[in-house]
N, C-alpha and C positions, 0 to 999 in steps of 0.2 A: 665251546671249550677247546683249548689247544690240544693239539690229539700228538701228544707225547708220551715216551715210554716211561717216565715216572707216574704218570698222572692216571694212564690205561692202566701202567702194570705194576711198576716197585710200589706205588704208596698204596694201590691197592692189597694186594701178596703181605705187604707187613702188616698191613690193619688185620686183614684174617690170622696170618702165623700167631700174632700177637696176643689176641684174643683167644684161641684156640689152645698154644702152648700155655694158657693155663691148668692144664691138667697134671701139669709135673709140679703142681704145689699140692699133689694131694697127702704127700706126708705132715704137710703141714693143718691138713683139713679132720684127717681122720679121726685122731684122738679124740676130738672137739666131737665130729661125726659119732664117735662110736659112744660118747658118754651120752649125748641128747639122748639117743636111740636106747640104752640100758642096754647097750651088746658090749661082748670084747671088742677089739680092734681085729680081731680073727675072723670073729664073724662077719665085717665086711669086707676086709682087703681085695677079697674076690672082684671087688666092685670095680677097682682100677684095671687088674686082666681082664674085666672082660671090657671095661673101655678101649684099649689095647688093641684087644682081639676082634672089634668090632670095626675100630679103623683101619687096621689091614685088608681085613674081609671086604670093607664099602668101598675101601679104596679101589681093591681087587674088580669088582666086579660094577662100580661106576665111573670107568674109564673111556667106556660109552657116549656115556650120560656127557661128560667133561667136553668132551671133542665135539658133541653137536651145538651146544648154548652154555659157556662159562658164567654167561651171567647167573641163567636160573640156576645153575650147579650152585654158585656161589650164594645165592638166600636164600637157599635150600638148606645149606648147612647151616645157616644162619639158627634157621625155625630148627632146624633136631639142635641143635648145641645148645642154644637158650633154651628150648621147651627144655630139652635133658636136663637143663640144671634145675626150672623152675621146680619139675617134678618132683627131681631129687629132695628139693628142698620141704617138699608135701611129703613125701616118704619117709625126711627126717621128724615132721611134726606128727605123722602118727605114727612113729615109730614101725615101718614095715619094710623089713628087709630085701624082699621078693621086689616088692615097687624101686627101693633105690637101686635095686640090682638092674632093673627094667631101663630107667631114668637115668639113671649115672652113667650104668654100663653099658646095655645097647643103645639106647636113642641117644645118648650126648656121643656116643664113639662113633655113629654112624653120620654125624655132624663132624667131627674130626676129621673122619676120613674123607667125606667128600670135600671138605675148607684143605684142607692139608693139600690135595692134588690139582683145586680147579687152576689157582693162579701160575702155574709149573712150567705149561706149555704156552701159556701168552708171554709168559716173561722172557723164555728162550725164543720165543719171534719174534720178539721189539729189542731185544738184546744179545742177536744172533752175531756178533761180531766176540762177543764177551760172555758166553752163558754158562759161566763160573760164575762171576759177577753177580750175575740176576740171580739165581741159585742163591749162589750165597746170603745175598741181600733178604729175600723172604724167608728160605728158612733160619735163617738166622734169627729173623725173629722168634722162632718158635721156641730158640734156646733162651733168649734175652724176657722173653715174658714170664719166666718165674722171676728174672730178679723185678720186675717193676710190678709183679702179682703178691710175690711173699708179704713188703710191707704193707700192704692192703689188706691184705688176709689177717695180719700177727694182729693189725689194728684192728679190724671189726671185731675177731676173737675176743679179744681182749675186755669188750662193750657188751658183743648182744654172740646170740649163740648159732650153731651153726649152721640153720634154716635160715637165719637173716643170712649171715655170710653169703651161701651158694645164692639168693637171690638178687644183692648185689655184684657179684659175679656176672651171673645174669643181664645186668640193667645195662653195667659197662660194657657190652660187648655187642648190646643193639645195633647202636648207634653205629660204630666202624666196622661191622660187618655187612650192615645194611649201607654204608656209604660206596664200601667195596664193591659190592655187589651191582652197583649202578655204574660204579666209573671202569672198572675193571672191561676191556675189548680187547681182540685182539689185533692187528694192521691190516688196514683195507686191501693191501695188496694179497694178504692170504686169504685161499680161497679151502674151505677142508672139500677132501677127495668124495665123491658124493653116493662112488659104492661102498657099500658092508663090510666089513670084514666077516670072512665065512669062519665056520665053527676048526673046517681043518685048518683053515688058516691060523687061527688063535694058537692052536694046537702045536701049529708049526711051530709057531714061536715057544710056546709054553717046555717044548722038548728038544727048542736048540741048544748044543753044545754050551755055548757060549753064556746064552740065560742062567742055563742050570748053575754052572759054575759065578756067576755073577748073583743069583737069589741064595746060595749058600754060603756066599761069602759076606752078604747082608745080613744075612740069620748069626752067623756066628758073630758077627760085631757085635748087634743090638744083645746079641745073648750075654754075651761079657760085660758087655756096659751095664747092660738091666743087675746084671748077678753081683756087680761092685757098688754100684747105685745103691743099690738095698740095703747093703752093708757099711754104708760108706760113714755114718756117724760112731756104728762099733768100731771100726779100725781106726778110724783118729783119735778116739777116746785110747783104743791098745797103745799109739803111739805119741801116746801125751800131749797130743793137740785138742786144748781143751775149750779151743774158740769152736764152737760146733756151728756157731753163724758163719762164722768167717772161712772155715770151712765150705759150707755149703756156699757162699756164695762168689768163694773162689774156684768152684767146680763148675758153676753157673756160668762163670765169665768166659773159663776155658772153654765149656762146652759150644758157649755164643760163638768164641773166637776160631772154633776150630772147624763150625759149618760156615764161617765166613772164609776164612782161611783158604783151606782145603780147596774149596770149590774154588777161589779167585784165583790162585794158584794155578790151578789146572790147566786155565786160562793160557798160560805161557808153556803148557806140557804139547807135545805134540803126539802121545801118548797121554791120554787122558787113565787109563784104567793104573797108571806110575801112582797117583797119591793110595791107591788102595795097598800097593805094595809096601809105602813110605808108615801109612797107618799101622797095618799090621809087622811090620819091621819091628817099629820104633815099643809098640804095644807089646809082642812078646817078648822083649827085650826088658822092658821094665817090670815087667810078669816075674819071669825068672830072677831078676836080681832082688826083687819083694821077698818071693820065697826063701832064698840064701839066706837075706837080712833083714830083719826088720826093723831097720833103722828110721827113724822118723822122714828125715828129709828123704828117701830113697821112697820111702812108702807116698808122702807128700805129692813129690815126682810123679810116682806113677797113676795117683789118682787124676793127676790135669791133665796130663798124657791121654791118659785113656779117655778121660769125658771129653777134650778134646776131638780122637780119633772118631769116638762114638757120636760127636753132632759131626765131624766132620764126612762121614760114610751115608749121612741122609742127603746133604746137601749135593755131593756128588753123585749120587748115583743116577739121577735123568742127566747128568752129564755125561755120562760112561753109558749108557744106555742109548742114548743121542748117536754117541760114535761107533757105536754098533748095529743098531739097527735102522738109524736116521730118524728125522720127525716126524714122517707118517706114522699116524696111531702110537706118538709116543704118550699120549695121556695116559692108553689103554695099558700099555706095555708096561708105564712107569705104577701102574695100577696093579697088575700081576705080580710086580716086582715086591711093593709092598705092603703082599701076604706074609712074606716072612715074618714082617713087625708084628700081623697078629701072632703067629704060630712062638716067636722069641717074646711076647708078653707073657705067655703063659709059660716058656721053658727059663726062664732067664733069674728071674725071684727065684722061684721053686729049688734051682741047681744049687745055689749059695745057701738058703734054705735049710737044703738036704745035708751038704756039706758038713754046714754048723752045727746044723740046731739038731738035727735027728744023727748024722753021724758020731758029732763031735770032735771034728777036726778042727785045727788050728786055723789061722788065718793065712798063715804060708803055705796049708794045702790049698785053699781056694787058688790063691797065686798062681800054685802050679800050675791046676788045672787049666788055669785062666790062661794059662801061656803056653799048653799044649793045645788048645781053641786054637788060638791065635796064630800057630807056627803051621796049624793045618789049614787054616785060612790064608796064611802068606804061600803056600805051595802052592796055592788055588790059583791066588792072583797072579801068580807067575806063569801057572797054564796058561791063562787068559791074555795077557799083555802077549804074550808070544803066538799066538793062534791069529790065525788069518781072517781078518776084517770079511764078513758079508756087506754086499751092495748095499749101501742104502736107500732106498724108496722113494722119492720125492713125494 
């Protein structure tokens, strides 16, 4: 077979994103989920945080695992993501909460995260002239697979109930994760370094300047996306946008467009760590004018904006990490990096949450809030772009 960088790495990386980024239809799965079962929708929402929380975590801590054999990494997550969902789907038929919590939440998340991270670093070594590009191109899919998930999903619902759903779920994701998993290598000429990285070493990293300030400037994105996300059908309904599809799946496109984006972009930055400044600019900017006014098209505006910024800050960041600490052990690094998404799974719902529903503020507090995140996360990135490059590592 021709040993090309689409064939090693792009069309592998989308077939996992693909399949995996189905877990952002699960607003559309729940209700379904929670009537089979005879619970509220309260009683499982849990189930998504800790899918979330689960892939940050695996991410975190199989970065390892990534950098010695991308293939087994890669059908590895295969077997947790599809077992996770088959389970799930056994959890929904006998009704047990604890099992789809198991299923859904840890074992399909812990499939997430390791599919999410294996194809990351092959793509930026077959794509080392362009690794925006490559970035972009994979996780972009992960944005783009709710929209070609949703009409699948609304159709089986529609037929049979939500144990068949999650199992063809399931059935569609064998097949191109297990194809990935075979074609997906990385270039014969890279050789990985064949010492360990030691424990202080890790550490090194884990409490460089530069890290800190780059995994909280991650955190507070995904926290704002997550905390508008949740809310995002109330406040079109507040401002009489009453396509609640077309809606969401105008937030889909931006979201696709803006981890394509972003990251291709960068491409031409010589300052790579500039699109996270451009993100959060642009993000508390539309924050604050939400709050002044709640005028439809302003509100409109800043939901594409921001899901935009929000796929756009996944896609970059092994790019911004790349030019900080270089390739060696960037699987591991881009692994550490995103624990945040677990730790912003579990804060990000909750804030918007607290906000509304137990404070009882308006939607222009949210705003605010949202754009004080944001304007403390632009001060961040402005540390950061101005601070002094460390060597990077071959």
């Amino acid at each position: 077979m021709m040993e090309n960088k689409f064939v090693r790495a792009a069309i592998p990386a989308l077939f996992i994103h693909m399949c995996i980024g189905s877990v952002y239809c699960w607003s559309l799965l729940k209700g379904q989920i929670a009537a089979d079962m005879g619970v509220g929708v309260a009683e499982i929402e849990m189930a998504f945080s800790l899918a979330i929380f689960f892939l940050g975590m695996s991410a975190a801590f199989g970065g390892r695992l990534v950098e010695k054999n991308v293939n087994w990494t890669s059908f590895l997550s295969m077997v947790c993501f599809v077992s996770g969902l088959c389970l799930a789907s056994y959890a929904v038929t006998i009704k047990s909460v604890p099992l789809f919590f198991a299923s859904y939440g840890a074992l399909m998340g812990v499939g997430l995260g390791i599919g999410y991270l294996s194809p990351v670093k092959t793509l930026m070594l077959w794509f080392k002239d362009t690794p925006g590009l490559a970035t972009g191109i994979a996780i972009s899919g992960f944005g783009l697979s709710k929209v070609l998930f949703s009409p699948i999903i609304e159709s089986l619902l529609s037929v049979h109930d939500s144990s068949t759903t999650l199992l063809v779920m399931a059935a569609i994701s064998v097949c191109p994760m297990t194809l990935a998993a075979v074609l997906i290598r990385k270039p014969k000429h890279w050789v990985e370094a064949a010492r360990k990285i030691r424990f202080k070493e890790a550490l090194s990293i884990v409490f460089n300047p530069n890290y800190i300030k780059i995994w909280v400037m991650f955190y507070i994105n995904i926290t704002c996306g997550l905390a508008l996300i949740a809310f995002e059908k109330p406040i079109g309904l507040h401002v009489g946008f009453t396509s609640i599809a077309l809606l969401s799946s105008l937030t889909a496109v931006f979201n696709t467009a803006g981890r394509f984006g972003y990251a291709t972009g960068s491409d031409f930055l010589n300052r790579k760590k500039l699109i996270y400044v451009i993100i959060f600019l642009t993000s508390l900017l539309l924050c604050f004018a939400s709050s002044l006014s709640m005028m439809s098209f302003i509100i409109i505006a800043a939901l594409m904006v921001i899901n935009a910024g929000y796929g756009g800050g996944f896609s970059t960041l092994p790019i911004i990490l790349k030019e900080t600490f270089g390739m060696n052990q960037i699987s591991m690094i881009h692994g550490f990096a995103l624990s945040a998404w677990a730790w912003a799974g579990l804060s990000g719902n909750q804030l918007s949450s607290y906000l509304i529903n137990v404070k009882g503020y308006g939607y222009e507090t949210l705003f605010m809030v949202l754009g004080v995140l944001y304007a403390a996360a632009f001060v961040i990135s402005l540390m950061v772009t101005q601070s002094r490059q460390p060597d990077a590592k071959a």
